[in-house]
C-alpha positions in Angstrom: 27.3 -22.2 -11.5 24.7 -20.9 -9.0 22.4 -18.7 -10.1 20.8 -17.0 -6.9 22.6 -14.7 -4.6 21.3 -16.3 -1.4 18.4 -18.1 0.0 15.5 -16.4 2.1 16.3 -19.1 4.7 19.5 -17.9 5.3 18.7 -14.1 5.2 16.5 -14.9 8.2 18.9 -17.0 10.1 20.7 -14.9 13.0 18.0 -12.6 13.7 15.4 -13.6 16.2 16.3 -16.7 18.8 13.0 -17.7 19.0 12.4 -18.3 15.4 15.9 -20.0 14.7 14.9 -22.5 17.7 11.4 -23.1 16.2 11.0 -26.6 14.7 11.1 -26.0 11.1 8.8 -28.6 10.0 6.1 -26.1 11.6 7.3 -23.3 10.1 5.4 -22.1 6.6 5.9 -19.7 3.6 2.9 -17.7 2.6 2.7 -15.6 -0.7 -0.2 -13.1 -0.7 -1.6 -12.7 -4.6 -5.3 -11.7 -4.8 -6.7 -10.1 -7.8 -9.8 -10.7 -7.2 -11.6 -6.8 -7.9 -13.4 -6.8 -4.0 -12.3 -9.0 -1.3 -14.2 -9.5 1.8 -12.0 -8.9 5.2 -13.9 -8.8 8.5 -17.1 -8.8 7.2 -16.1 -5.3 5.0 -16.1 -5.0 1.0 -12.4 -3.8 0.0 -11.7 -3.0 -3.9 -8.2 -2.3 -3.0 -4.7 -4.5 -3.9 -2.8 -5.9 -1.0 -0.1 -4.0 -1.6 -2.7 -0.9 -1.2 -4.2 -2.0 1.6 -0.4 -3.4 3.3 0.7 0.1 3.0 -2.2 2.7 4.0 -4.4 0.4 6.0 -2.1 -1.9 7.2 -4.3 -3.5 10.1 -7.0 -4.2 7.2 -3.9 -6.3 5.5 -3.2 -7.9 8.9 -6.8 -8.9 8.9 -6.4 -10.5 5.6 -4.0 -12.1 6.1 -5.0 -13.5 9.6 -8.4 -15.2 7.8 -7.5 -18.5 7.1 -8.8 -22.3 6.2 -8.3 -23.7 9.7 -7.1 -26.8 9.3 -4.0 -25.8 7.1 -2.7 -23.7 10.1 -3.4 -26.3 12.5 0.1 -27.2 12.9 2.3 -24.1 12.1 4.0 -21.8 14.8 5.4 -19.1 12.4 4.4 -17.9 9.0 7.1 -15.9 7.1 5.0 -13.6 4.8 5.1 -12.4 1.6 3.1 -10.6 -0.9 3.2 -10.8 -4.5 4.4 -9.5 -7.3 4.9 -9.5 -11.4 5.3 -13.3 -12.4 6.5 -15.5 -9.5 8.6 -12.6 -7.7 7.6 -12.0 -4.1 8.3 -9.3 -1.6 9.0 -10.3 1.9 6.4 -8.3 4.5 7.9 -9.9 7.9 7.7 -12.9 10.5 4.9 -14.1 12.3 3.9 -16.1 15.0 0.5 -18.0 15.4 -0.8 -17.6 18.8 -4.3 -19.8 17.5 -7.6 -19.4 16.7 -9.7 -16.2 17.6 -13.0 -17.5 16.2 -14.0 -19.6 13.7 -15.5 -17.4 11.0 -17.6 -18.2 7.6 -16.7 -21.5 5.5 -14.9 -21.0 2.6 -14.8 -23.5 -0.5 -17.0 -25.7 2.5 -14.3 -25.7 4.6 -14.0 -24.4 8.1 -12.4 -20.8 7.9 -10.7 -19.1 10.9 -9.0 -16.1 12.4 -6.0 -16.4 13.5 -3.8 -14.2 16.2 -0.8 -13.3 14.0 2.2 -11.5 15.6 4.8 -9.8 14.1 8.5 -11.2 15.2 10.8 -8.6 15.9 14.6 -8.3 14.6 13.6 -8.4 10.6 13.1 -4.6 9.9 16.3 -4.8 8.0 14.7 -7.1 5.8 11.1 -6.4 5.6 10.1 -4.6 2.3 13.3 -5.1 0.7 13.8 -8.5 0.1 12.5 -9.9 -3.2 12.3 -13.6 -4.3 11.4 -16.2 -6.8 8.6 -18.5 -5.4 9.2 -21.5 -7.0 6.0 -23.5 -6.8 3.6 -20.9 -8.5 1.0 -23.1 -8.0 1.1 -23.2 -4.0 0.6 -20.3 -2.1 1.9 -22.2 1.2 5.1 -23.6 1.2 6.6 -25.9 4.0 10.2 -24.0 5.3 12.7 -26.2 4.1 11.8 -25.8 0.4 14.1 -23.1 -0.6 13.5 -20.0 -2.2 16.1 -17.9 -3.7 16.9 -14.1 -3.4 16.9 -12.4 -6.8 17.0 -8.5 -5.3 17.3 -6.8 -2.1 15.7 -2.9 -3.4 15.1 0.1 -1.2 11.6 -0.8 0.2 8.1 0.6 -0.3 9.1 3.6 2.0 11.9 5.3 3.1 11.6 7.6 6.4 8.0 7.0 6.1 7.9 8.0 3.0 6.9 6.0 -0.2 9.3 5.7 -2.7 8.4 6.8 -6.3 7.5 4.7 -8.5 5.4 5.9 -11.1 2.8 8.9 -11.4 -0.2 6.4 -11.7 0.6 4.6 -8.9 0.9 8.3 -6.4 -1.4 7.7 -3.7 -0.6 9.9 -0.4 -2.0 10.4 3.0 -1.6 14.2 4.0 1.1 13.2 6.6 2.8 11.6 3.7 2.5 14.6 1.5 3.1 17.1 4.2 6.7 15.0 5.0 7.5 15.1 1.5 7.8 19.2 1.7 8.9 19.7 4.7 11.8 17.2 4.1 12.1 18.8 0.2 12.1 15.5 -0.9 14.8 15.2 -4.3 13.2 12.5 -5.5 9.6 13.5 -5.0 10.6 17.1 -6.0 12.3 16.5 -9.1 8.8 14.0 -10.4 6.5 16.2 -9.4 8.6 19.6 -10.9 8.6 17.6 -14.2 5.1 18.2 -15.2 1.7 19.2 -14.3 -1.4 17.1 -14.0 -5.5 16.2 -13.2 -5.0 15.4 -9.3 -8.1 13.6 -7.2 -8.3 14.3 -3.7 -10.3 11.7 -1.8 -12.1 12.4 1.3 -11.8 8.7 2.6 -14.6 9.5 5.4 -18.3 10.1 2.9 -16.1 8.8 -0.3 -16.6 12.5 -1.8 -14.0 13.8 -4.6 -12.6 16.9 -5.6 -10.7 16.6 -8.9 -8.3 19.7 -9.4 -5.8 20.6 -11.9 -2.2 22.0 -12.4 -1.1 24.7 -15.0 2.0 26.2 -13.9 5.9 26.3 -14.1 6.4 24.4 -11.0 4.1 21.4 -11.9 2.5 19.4 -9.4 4.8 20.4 -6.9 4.4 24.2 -6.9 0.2 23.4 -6.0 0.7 20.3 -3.8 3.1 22.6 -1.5 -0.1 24.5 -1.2 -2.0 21.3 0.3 0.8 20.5 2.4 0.8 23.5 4.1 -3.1 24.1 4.7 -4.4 20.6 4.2 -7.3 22.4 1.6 -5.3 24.6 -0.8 -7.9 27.2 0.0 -10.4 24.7 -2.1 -13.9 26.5 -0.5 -15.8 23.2 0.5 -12.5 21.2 1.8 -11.4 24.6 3.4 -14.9 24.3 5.3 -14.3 20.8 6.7 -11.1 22.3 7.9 -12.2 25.1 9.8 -14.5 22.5 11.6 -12.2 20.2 12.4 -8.5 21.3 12.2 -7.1 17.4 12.1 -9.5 16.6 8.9 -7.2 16.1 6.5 -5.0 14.7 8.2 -7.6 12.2 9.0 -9.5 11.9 6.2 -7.8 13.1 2.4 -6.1 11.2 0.0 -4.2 12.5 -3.2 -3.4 10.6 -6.7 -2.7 11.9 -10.1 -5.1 10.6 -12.8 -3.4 12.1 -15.6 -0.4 14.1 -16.3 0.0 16.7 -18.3 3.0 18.9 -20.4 5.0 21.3 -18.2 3.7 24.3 -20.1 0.0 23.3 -21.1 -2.3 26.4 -21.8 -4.6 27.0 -18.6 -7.7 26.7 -20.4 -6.3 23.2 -21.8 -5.7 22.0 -18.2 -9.3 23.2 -17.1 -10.8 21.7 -20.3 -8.7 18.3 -19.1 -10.2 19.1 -15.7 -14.0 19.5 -16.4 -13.4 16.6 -18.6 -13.0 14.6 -15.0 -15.5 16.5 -13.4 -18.2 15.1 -15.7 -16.6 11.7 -15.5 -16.6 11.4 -11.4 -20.1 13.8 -10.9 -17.9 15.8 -8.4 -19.9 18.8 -9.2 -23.3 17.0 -8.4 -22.2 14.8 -5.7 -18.2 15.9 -4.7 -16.4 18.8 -3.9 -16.4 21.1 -7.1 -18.4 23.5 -7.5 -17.3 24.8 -10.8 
């Protein structure tokens, strides 16, 4: 009795000519795992996850990705990507073709490391994000085409209308265009999280790494002062108001939200703000952020 729905091989038959003509034997698997706590990527210092830096700076993943020992893409044409997850699960990311070396870059492990031009294959949107398998050599990251790899769930993505999907409070992390889309499309999901409870929020500004930690004490939890943000962009915060008024695209540019800790639904205000100076101290936001109470 079979116990896998399908192959990945077969999911990506039918969908782009090119790739079904290629010659399979120069065809490779790649799974993306790196827990490494600060990876180097074009010469930067990222403390990120992939899956992190895959979603909200996507052409930093594409540079990861595209660093590579030279000799073991030497003769590939097409790498079908993945990154992954819990145990030996692994979510596919898309189809790529080598175009070759850009330049050779810094050894790694003393041996000659390169960057390659990867491009993304069309007709596998359908596919991409979705599709999760079991790798079944745990102990190679690169596997040759013909070794099979079975489906074990096709889920709803990482984002939906360009929108992540909800997975857990700890793991929030939103752009203000994600944020803003999540009000104006009254998102059910999103609404009925963020309705459930209040919370310690962080708001990053991702251009001089300064904080602002905030809290929530009201009957409409997160969501009734994130609508706030979505519609100004500083939630008539003084100093990120400021940067505003300078420059009406900043947060749009620049801010990033996350929860650091949740809280009841109807927690005293002076709890929250004891919560919420509690972070300030931790962070220095006062001394070197955005606070300035």
């Amino acid at each position: 009795m079979k116990d896998y729905i399908v192959f990945i091989q077969d999911l990506l038959s039918g969908r782009n000519e090119e790739f079904d003509n290629a010659d399979k034997k120069r065809i490779r698997l790649i799974r993306h795992k790196d827990n490494r706590k600060e990876k180097i990527i074009d010469g930067k210092k990222y403390s990120n996850s992939l899956f992190d830096l895959y979603l909200y700076e996507h052409d930093v993943f594409l540079s990861y990705q595209s660093e590579q020992v030279k000799k073991r893409f030497k003769d590939v044409d097409y790498i079908v990507s993945f990154i992954g997850e819990e145990g030996i699960s692994s979510r596919f990311v898309g189809v790529f073709k080598n175009n070759g070396v850009l330049k050779e870059i810094e050894d790694y492990n003393g041996e000659v490391q390169a960057k390659f031009d990867f491009s993304e294959l069309d007709g596998f949107k359908l596919l991409k994000e979705r599709v999760v398998i079991d790798w079944n050599n745990p102990v190679s990251w690169l596997q040759g085409f013909n070794n099979k790899m079975p489906v074990i769930r096709i889920d709803r993505g990482l984002q939906e209308n360009n929108i992540p999907v909800f997975t857990s409070f700890e793991d929030v992390v939103l752009n203000y265009n994600q944020l803003k889309l999540i009000f104006e499309s009254n998102n059910k999901e999103w609404k009925a999280k963020l309705e459930s409870c209040n919370c310690i929020y962080l708001i990053l500004d991702k251009l001089t790494g300064k904080q602002y930690v905030g809290s929530t004490y009201n009957t409409r939890g997160i969501w009734g002062r994130w609508e706030i943000y979505a519609n100004t962009g500083h939630g008539f915060d003084k100093d990120l108001e400021s940067l505003i008024n300078n420059d009406a695209a900043y947060a749009q540019k620049y801010f990033q939200w996350c929860i650091l800790e949740t809280l009841p639904l109807k927690i005293l205000e002076e709890h929250a703000i004891d919560r919420e100076s509690l972070y300030k101290r931790k962070f220095g936001t006062r001394e070197f952020g955005y606070n300035n109470n």
